[in-house]
MARFI-667936 format. One record per residue (C-alpha): residue in one letter; x, z, y. Coordinates in steps of 0.2 Angstrom, whole numbers, padded with zeros to 4 digits, always signed. Layout:
aXZY ...
END
This chain:
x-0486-0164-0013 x-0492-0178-0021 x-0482-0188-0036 x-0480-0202-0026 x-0471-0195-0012 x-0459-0186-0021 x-0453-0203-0029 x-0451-0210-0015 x-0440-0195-0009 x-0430-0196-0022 x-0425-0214-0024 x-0421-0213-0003 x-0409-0199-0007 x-0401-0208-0019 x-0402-0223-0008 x-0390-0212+0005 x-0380-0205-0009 x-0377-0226-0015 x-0373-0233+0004 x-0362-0215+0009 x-0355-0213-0008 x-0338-0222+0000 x-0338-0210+0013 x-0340-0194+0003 x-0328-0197-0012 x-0315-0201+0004 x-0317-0185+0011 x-0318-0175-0007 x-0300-0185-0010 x-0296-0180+0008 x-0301-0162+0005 x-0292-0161-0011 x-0275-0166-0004 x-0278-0154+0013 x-0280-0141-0001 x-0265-0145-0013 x-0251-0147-0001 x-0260-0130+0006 x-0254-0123-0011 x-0241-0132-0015 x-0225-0119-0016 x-0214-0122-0001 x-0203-0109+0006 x-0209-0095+0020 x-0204-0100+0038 x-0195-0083+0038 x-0182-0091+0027 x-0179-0104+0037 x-0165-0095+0045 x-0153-0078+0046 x-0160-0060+0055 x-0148-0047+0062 x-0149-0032+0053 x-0152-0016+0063 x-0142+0000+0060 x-0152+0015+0066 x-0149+0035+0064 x-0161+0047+0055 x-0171+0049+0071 x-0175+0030+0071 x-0162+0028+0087 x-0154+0010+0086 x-0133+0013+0082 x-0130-0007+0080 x-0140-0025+0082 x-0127-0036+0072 x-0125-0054+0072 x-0136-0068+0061 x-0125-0079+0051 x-0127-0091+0065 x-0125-0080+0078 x-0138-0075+0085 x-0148-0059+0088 x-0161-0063+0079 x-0174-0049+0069 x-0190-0055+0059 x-0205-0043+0062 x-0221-0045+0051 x-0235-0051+0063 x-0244-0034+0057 x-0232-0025+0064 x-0231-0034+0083 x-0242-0026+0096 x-0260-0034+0096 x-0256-0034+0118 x-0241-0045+0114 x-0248-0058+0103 x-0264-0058+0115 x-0253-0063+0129 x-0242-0075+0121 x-0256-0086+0116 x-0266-0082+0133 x-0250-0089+0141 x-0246-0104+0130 x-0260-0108+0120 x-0276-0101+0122 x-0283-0115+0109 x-0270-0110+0096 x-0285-0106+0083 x-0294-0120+0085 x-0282-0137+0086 x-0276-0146+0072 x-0257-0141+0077 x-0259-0150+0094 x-0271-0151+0111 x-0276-0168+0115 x-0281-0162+0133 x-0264-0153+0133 x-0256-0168+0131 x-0263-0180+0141 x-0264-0169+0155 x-0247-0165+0152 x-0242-0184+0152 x-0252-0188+0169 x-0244-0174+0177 x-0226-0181+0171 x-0226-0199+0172 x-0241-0203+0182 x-0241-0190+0198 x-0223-0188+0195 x-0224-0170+0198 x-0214-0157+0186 x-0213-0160+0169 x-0226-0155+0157 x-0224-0156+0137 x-0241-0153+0135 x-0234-0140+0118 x-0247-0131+0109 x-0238-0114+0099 x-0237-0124+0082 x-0228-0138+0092 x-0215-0127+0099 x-0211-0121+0084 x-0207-0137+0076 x-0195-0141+0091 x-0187-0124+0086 x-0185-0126+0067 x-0181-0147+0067 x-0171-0146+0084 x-0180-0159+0093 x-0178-0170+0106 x-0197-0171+0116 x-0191-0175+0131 x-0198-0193+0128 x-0211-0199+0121 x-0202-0206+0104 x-0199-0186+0102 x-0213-0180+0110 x-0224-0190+0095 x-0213-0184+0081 x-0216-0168+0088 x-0235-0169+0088 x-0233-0177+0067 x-0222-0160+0063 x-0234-0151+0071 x-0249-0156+0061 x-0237-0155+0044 x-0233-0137+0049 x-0252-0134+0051 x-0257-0143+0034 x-0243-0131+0023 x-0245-0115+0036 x-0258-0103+0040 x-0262-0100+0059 x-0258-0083+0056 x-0240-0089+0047 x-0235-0101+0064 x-0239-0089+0076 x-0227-0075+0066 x-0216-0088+0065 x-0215-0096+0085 x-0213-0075+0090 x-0199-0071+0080 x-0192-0089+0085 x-0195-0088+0101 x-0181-0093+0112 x-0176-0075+0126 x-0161-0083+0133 x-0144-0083+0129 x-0144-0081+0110 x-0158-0069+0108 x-0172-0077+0098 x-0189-0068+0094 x-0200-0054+0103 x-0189-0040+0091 x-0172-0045+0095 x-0177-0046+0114 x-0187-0029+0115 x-0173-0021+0107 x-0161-0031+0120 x-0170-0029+0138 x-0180-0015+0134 x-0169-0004+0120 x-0186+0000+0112 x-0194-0006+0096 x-0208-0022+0102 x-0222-0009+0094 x-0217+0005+0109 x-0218-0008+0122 x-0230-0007+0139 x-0240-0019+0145 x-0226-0022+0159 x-0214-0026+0147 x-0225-0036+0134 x-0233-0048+0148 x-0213-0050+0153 x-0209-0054+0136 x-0223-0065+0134 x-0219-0078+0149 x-0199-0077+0144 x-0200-0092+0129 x-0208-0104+0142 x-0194-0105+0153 x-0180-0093+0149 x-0164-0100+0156 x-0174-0100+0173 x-0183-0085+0172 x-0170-0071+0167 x-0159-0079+0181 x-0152-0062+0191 x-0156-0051+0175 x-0141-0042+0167 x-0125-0052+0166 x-0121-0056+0149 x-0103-0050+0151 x-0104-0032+0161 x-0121-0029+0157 x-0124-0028+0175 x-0141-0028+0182 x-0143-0028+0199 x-0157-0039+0203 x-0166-0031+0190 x-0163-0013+0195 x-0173-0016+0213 x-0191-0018+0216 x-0187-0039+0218 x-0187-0042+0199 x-0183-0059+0199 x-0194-0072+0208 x-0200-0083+0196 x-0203-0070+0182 x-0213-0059+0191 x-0225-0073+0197 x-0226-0078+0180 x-0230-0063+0174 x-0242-0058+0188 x-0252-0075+0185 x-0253-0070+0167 x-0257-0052+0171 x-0273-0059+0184 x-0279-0069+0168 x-0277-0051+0156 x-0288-0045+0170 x-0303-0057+0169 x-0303-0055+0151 x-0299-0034+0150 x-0307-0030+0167 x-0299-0021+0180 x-0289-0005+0174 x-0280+0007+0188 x-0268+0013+0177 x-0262-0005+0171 x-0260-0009+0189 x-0250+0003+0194 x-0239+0001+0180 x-0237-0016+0185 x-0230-0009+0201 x-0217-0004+0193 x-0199-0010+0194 x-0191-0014+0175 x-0176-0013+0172 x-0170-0030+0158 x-0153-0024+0150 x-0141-0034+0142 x-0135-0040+0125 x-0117-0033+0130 x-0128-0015+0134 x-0134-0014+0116 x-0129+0001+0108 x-0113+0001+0098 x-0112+0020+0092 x-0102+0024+0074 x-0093+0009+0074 x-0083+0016+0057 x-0098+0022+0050 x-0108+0007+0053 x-0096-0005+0046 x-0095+0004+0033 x-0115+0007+0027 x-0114-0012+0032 x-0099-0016+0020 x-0107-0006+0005 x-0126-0015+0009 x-0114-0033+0007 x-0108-0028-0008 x-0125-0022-0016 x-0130-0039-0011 x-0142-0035+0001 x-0131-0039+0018 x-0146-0046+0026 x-0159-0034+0026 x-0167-0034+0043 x-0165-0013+0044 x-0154-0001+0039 x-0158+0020+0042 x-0144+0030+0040 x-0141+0050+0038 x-0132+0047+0054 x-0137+0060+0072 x-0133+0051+0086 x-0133+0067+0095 x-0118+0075+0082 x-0110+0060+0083 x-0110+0060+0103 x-0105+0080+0102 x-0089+0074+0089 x-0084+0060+0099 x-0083+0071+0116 x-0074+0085+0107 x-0061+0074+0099 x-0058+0064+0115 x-0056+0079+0126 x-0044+0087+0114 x-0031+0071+0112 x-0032+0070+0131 x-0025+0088+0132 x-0013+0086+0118 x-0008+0070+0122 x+0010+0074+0130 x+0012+0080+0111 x+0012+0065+0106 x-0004+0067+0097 x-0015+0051+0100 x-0028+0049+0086 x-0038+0060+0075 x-0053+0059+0062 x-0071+0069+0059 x-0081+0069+0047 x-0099+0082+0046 x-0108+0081+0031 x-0126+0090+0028 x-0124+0099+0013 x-0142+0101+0009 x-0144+0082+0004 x-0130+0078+0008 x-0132+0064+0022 x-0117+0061+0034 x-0122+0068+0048 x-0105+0062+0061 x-0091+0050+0055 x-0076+0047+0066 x-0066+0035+0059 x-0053+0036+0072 x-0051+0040+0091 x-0054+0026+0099 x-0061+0011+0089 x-0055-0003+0104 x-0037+0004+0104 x-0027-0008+0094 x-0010+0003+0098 x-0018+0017+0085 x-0024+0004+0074 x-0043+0011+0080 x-0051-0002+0070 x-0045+0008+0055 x-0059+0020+0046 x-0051+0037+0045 x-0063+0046+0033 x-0060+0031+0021 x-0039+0034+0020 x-0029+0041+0009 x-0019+0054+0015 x-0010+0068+0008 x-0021+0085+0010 x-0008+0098+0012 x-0014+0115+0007 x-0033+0111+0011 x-0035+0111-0012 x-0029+0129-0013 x-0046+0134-0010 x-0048+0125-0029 x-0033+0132-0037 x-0041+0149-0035 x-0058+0145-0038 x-0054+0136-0056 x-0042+0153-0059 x-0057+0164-0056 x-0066+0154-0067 x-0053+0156-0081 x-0050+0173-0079 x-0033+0172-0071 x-0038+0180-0057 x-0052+0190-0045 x-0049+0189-0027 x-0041+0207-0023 x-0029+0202-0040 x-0010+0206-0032 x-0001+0190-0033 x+0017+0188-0032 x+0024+0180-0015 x+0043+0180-0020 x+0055+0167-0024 x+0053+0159-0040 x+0055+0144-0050 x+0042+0134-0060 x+0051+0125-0073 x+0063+0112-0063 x+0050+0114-0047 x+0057+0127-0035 x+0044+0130-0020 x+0046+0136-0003 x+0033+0144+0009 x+0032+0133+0026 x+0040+0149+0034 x+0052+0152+0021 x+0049+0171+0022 x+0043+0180+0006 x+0027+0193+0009 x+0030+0202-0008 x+0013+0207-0015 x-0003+0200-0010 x-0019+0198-0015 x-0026+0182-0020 x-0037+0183-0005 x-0023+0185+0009 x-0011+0171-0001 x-0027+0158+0000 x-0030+0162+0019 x-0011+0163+0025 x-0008+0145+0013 x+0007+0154+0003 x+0014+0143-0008 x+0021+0152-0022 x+0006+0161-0027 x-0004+0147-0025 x+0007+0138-0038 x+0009+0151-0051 x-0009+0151-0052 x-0009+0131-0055 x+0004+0135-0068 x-0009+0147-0077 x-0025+0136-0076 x-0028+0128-0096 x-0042+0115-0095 x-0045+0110-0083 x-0030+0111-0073 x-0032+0104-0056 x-0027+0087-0064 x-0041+0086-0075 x-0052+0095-0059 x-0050+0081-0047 x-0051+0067-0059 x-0068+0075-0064 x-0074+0075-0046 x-0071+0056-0044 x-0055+0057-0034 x-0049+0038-0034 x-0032+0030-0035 x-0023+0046-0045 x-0007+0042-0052 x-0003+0048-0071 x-0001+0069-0072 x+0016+0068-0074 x+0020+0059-0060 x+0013+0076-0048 x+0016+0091-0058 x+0013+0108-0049 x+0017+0097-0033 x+0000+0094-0034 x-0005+0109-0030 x+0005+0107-0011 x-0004+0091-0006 x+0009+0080-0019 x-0007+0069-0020 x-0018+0059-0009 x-0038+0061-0005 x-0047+0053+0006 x-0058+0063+0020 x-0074+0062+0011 x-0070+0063-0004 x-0062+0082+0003 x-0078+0082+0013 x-0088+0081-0005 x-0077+0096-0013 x-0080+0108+0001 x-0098+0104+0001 x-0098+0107-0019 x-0092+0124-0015 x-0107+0128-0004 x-0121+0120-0018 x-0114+0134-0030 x-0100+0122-0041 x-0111+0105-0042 x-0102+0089-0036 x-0116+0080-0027 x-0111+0060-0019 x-0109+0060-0001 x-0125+0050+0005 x-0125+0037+0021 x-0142+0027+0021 x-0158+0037+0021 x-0164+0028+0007 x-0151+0033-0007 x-0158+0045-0017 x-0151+0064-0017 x-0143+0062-0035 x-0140+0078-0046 x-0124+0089-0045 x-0112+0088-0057 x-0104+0108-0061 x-0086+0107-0059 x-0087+0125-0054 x-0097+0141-0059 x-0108+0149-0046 x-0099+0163-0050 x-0081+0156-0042 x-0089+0147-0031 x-0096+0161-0021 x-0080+0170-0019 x-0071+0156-0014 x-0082+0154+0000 x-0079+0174+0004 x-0063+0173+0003 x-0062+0160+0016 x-0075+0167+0029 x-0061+0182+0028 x-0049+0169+0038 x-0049+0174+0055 x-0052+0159+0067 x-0035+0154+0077 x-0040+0157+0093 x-0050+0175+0089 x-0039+0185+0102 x-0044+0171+0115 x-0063+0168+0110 x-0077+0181+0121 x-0091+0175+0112 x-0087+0172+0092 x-0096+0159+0083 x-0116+0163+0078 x-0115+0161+0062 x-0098+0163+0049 x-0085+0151+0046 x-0077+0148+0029 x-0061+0135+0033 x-0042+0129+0026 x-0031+0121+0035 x-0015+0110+0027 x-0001+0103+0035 x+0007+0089+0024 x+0026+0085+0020 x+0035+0077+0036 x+0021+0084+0048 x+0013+0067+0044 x-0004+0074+0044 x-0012+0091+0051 x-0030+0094+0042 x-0043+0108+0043 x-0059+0108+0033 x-0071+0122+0030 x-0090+0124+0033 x-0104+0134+0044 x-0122+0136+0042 x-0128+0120+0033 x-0112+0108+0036 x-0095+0104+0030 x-0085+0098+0044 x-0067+0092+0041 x-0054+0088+0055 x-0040+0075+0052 x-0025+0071+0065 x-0011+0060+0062 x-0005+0042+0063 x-0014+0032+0052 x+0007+0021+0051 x+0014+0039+0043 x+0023+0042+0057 x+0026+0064+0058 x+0026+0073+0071 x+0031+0092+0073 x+0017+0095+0081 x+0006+0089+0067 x+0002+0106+0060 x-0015+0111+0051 x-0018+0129+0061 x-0008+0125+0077 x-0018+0106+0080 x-0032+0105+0068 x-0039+0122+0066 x-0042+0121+0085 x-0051+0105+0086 x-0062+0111+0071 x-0068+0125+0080 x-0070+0117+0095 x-0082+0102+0084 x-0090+0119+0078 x-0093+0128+0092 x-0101+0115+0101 x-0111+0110+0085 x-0119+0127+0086 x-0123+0124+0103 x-0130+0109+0101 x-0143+0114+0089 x-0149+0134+0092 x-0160+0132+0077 x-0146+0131+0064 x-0145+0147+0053 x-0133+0153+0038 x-0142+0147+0021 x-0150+0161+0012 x-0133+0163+0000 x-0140+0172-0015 x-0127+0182-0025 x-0126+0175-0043 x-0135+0186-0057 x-0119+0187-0065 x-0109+0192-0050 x-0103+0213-0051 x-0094+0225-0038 x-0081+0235-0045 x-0069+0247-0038 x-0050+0243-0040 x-0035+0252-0036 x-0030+0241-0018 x-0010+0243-0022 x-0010+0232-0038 x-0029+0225-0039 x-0031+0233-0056 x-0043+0245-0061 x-0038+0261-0053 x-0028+0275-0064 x-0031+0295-0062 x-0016+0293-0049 x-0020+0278-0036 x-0022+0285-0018 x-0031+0269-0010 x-0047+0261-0019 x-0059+0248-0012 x-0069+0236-0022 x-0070+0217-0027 x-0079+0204-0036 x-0079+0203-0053 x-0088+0192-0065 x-0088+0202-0083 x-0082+0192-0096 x-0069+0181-0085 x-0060+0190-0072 x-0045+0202-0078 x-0046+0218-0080 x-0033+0230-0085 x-0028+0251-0077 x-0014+0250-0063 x+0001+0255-0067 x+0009+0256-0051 x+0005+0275-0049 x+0012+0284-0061 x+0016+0303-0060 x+0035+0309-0063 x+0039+0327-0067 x+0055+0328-0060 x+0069+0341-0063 x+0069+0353-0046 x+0088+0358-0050 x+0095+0338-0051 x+0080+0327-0044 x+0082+0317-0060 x+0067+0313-0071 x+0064+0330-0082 x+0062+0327-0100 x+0048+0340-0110 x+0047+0353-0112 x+0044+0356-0096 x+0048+0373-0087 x+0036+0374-0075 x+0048+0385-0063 x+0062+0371-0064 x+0050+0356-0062 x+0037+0349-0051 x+0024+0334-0053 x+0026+0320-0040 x+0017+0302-0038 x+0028+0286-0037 x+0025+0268-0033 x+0034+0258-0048 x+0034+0238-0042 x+0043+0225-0051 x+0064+0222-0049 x+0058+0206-0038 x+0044+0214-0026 x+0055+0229-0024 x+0068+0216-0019 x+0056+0209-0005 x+0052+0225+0001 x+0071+0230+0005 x+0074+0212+0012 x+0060+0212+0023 x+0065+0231+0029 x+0048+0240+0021 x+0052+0256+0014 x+0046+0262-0004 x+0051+0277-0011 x+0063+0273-0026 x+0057+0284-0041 x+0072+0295-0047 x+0084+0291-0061 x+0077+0295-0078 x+0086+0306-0090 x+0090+0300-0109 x+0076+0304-0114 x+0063+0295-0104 x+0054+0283-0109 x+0038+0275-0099 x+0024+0265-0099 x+0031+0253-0087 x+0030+0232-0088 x+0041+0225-0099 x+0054+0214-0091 x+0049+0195-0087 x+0065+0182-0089 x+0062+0170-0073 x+0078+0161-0078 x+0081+0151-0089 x+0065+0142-0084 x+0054+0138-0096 x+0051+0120-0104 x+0072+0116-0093 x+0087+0108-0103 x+0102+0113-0100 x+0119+0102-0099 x+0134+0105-0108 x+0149+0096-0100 x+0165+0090-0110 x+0173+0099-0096 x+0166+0115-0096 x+0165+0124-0080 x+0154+0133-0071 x+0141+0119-0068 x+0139+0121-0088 x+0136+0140-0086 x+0119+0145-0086 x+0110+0159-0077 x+0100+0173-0084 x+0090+0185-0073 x+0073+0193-0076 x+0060+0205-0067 x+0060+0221-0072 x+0049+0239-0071 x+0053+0250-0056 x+0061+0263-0070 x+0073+0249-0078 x+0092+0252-0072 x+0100+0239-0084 x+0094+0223-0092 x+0103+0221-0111 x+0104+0200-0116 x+0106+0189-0132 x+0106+0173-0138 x+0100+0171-0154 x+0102+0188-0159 x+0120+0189-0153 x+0126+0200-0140 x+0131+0192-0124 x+0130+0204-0109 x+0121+0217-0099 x+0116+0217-0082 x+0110+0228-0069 x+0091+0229-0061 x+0088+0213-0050 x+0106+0205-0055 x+0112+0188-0064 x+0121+0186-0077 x+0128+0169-0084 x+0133+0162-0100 x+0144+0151-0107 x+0132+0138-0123 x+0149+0136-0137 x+0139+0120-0142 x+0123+0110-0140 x+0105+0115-0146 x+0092+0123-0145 x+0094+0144-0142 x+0082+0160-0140 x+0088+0169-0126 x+0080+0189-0125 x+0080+0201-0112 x+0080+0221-0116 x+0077+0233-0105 x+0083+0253-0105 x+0066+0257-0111 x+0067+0247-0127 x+0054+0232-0118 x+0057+0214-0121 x+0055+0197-0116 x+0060+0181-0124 x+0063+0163-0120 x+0067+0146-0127 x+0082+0137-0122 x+0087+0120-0125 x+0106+0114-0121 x+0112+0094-0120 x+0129+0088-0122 x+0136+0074-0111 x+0149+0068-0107 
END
């Protein structure tokens, strides 16, 4: 090209540049401005209000839709998330433009006006998406043309700050569905009871044409108070949503093509529920998930998943209801569940109370979440920390007679005496006595020091429980009882109870060897179920339970475990009102096997967890009378647990052989004769067993009378008063409340029982008999007890003077 001509290009380039140079620096400004109010910060249009928070169980089924702060239900799903159908027909029915307009439709508008003010026919706004939602988020007045223009201005700001993408996730979730349901999740989950992403085409064209006319179009759907839907349940869904959704479904068509399937589904009847037919399942647990999110400060996330089973909680509910219903001329009106999944954890079913409506029982009340007093249901604990300090194994023959523990004197709820027992049979048949002497023998920790180490809140000082403790003197709440029985189950370690699905399984925290652990739990799968004589078919798999009755018949519990769950069963009155028939095996017991029973038959698949026996667990044989070692001479043996190192271990002395004299049937002394004398096994028990035994009309043979010469291998005597760590009063007065008693248990062999005080001679005393003494002043005195055979026990005792 020649020079020439490329000059005169130039200078008519620059020519344009000069005369459009207005023009372009106007539109570089314009552009400029567009792009920095664009990325100016300003706050998401999801803030703009409060969401409903969704409770759902571990399945994903919908337990609660709450409230928003203003009350509405309203939920806010990403428009990723909605289904592409639903989206496509919103803007295929309200704006098919919507991508392209500035935030309005100028042919929109003006059609809109002609066919308003100039034809007069129905109003028409004329709204493109972005304008409907500024009439949502500033509350708007279009209806004329004042707020039909401030409409179109808001529009277009929206449009300048927003993303189409952003407006149109914002209009869905906004989205007026009648009554106070706003956006496309709140309704599916309303009319359809289905997340919006497992919707058909059906229900997402219905949806779609709701928001242009909702007060009119859901006329005849459920009724907001019954949740009635008759209209709705018949082939004549209501009028003018059907034709608006069949106009919009002939418009899918010319865009999709014609589909058989679709068409038929389109025949179809639907069914709209109701906002009073959303689910309201787990009332207790719910609040209670949503009370802790509150508190973490997250009480408006949008979804909350839970451990929960719908299905468990439905299977508790029915079992619970049924049961009061039967025991309600007892008086027996309300009653509490919990089931907890032991392998992480997770609440399964929580039953906060029998009906959650009935303000007469307080139903409103969480259950699970009060302190009540447990009964016996801690025993299982007592002898779990003995067999951890080596107090006892569970065939060890405890001592079921009356006795005192320092001032605290208990009774067995039947106020009989059984005499010796094993530790198993005193843990299964709740005896008291046992159960205390082996509190009083527990060092560190005692069950004190054990509770407070498994978190258990609101305790009082030690003092103020003593022993009592041991008899439900104290209060737990269900899941913190819940928690101990599953720690029994993972092998000793305290795990949290878990109720969202998205709290971690934290690590255990050993309050319990593995060892003790897994003969609590056979010791209690040896507790034969109450209504065994009764039930055909026994449960599939075993069940390890306690039941506990608290004092006043206040409050009847029985907790225990099967397969993979810890199930405890609570009935009461949450006002501390007793009742007689508020006992643990009689009330309780049966509604926990009941909960069980049908558990197991809900689910076929649950099995018994592969229990492993822990390395350092042993079998060893024992003599069955005492739960010792067995001597040359013991005529029954079986076998028991036995950790090596811990558990006690010692030879019987029960059976011992006595060469007896054949000319005076008293004990012979050597040399023996062998042609005046004979060899024969006795039973030697203790003074206070032998006692029982005669009380209770159980015949032993009593061994003869030794001779002067005899002397044994027996027990030495054991004083059970004075009691230990007990001041005594010395009153001005003297008298017999001064005097104080003495009285010890003695070996089978022992006739006579010599005491002193301090050394001094005061009296002797026959096997099994008292005898009292007279303090001369105040102080501190060592009382001794001798028996025939030279044995000897001793005991502080500690006298105060008043007046």
């Amino acid at each position: 090209m020649p020079l020439r001509l490329l000059h005169a290009l130039g200078r008519g380039i620059w020519t344009l540049i000069l005369r459009w140079q207005n023009w372009l620096v106007g539109a570089a400004l314009l552009a400029a401005v567009l792009v920095g109010i664009r990325c100016y910060p300003h706050a998401p249009l999801a803030a703009q209000a409060s969401t409903s928070t969704g409770v759902y169980d571990a399945s994903g089924q919908l337990l609660r839709l709450t409230l928003s702060r203003d009350d509405k239900y309203r939920q806010w799903l990403p428009l990723a998330q909605m289904p592409p159908a639903l989206v496509e027909a919103v803007m295929l029915h309200e704006d098919a433009w919507f991508r392209w307009h500035p935030g309005f439709n100028p042919v929109s508008l003006v059609r809109g006006a002609w066919v308003s003010y100039v034809r007069g026919g129905n109003r028409q706004g004329g709204s493109t998406l972005t304008m409907q939602l500024a009439r949502l988020l500033y509350r708007l007045n279009t209806r004329s043309p004042a707020g039909k223009a401030e409409q179109v201005l808001r529009a277009v700001w929206l449009e300048l700050r927003y993303s189409k993408n952003e407006i149109l996730e914002a209009y869905l979730n906004y989205a007026p569905y009648g009554g106070n349901v706003e956006g496309v999740a709140a309704a599916s989950l309303v009319y359809f009871g289905k997340r919006p992403q497992d919707l058909s085409l059906p229900e997402a064209l219905t949806l779609a044409v709701v928001p242009q006319d909702p007060t009119r179009r859901l006329r005849g759907a459920a009724d907001a108070a019954t949740g009635a839907v008759p209209a709705l349940q018949q082939a004549d869904l209501n009028r003018g949503l059907r034709a608006a959704r069949d106009r919009l479904y002939a418009r899918w068509r010319e865009r999709h093509g014609a589909d058989a399937g679709d068409d038929a589904l389109m025949r179809l009847p639907l069914n709209l529920g109701a906002t009073a037919q959303l689910p309201f399942i787990a009332p207790h647990a719910v609040e209670q998930v949503l009370r802790e999110a509150r508190l973490a400060g997250h009480g408006d996330a949008p979804r909350i998943d839970t451990t929960l089973d719908a299905g468990l909680q439905r299977v508790l509910e029915r079992q619970l209801r049924e049961t009061l219903q039967r025991e309600g001329a007892r008086g027996l009106d309300n009653a509490a569940a919990l089931l907890v999944d032991t392998r992480d954890m997770g609440i399964k079913a929580l039953v906060g109370s029998a009906d959650y409506a009935n303000a007469a029982i307080a139903g409103q009340v969480n259950g699970t979440a009060a302190k009540r007093s447990p009964g016996s249901t801690l025993k299982p604990f007592i002898y779990a920390l003995g067999m951890d300090q080596g107090v006892l194994h569970p065939r060890t023959v405890l001592r079921d007679v009356p006795s005192s523990f320092g001032p605290f004197t208990p009774e067995n709820y039947d106020g009989r005496f059984l005499g010796p027992v094993t530790a198993t049979e005193a843990l299964i048949r709740s005896r008291n006595i046992p159960a205390v002497w082996v509190a009083s023998q527990l060092a560190s920790p005692n069950l004190y020091e054990f509770l407070k180490r498994a978190g258990i809140s609101r305790m009082l000082g030690e003092r103020h429980y003593g022993l009592a403790l041991v008899l439900g003197g104290g209060e737990v709440t269900m899941q913190e009882l819940a928690g101990l029985y599953a720690m029994l189950a993972n092998q000793g370690e305290l795990r949290p109870l878990r109720l969202r699905q998205d709290e971690p399984v934290a690590p255990g925290v050993r309050l319990l060897s593995a060892e003790a652990s897994f003969m609590t739990l056979d010791m209690l799968k040896q507790n034969p179920r109450p209504d065994e004589a009764t039930t055909a078919t026994p449960a599939r798999l075993p069940i390890y339970w306690k039941t506990g009755t608290s004092w006043g018949f206040r409050d009847a519990w029985t907790a225990g475990g099967f397969g993979p769950y810890v199930l405890v069963v609570w009935m009461g009155n949450f006002d501390g009102a007793g009742n007689p028939a508020l006992i643990g095996v009689e009330t309780a017991a049966p509604l926990f096997f009941r909960m069980a029973d049908a558990i197991l038959a809900h689910d076929r698949r649950l099995a018994e967890p592969a229990w492993t026996i822990p390395p350092q667990l042993r079998k060893v044989e024992i003599c069955l009378a005492s739960g010792d070692l067995p001597n040359a001479w013991c005529p029954q043996r079986g076998t028991t647990w036995f950790i090596p190192g811990k558990s006690p271990i010692r030879v019987s002395t029960v059976h011992r052989p006595v060469v007896v004299d054949t000319r005076t049937g008293r004990v012979a002394c050597p040399p023996y004769d062998p042609a005046t004398t004979r060899t024969e096994i006795y039973e030697f028990w203790p003074s206070d067993l032998a006692r029982v035994f005669a009380q209770a009309g159980i015949p032993r043979r009593k061994p003869p009378d030794d001779a002067d010469c005899a002397a044994g291998d027996g027990d030495a005597p054991r004083i059970t008063s004075p009691l230990r760590g007990a001041a005594y009063t010395l009153r001005a007065r003297g008298g017999e409340e001064s005097r104080v008693a003495f009285s010890a248990t003695v070996d089978a062999g022992v006739r006579q029982v010599y005491w002193f005080v301090d050394d001094e001679y005061i009296g002797a005393a026959g096997s099994g008999e008292t005898l009292f003494w007279q303090a001369a002043a105040a102080g501190t005195h060592t009382a001794r007890a001798v028996d025939d055979h030279g044995r000897s026990d001793t005991r502080e005792l500690r006298v105060i003077a008043v007046n």
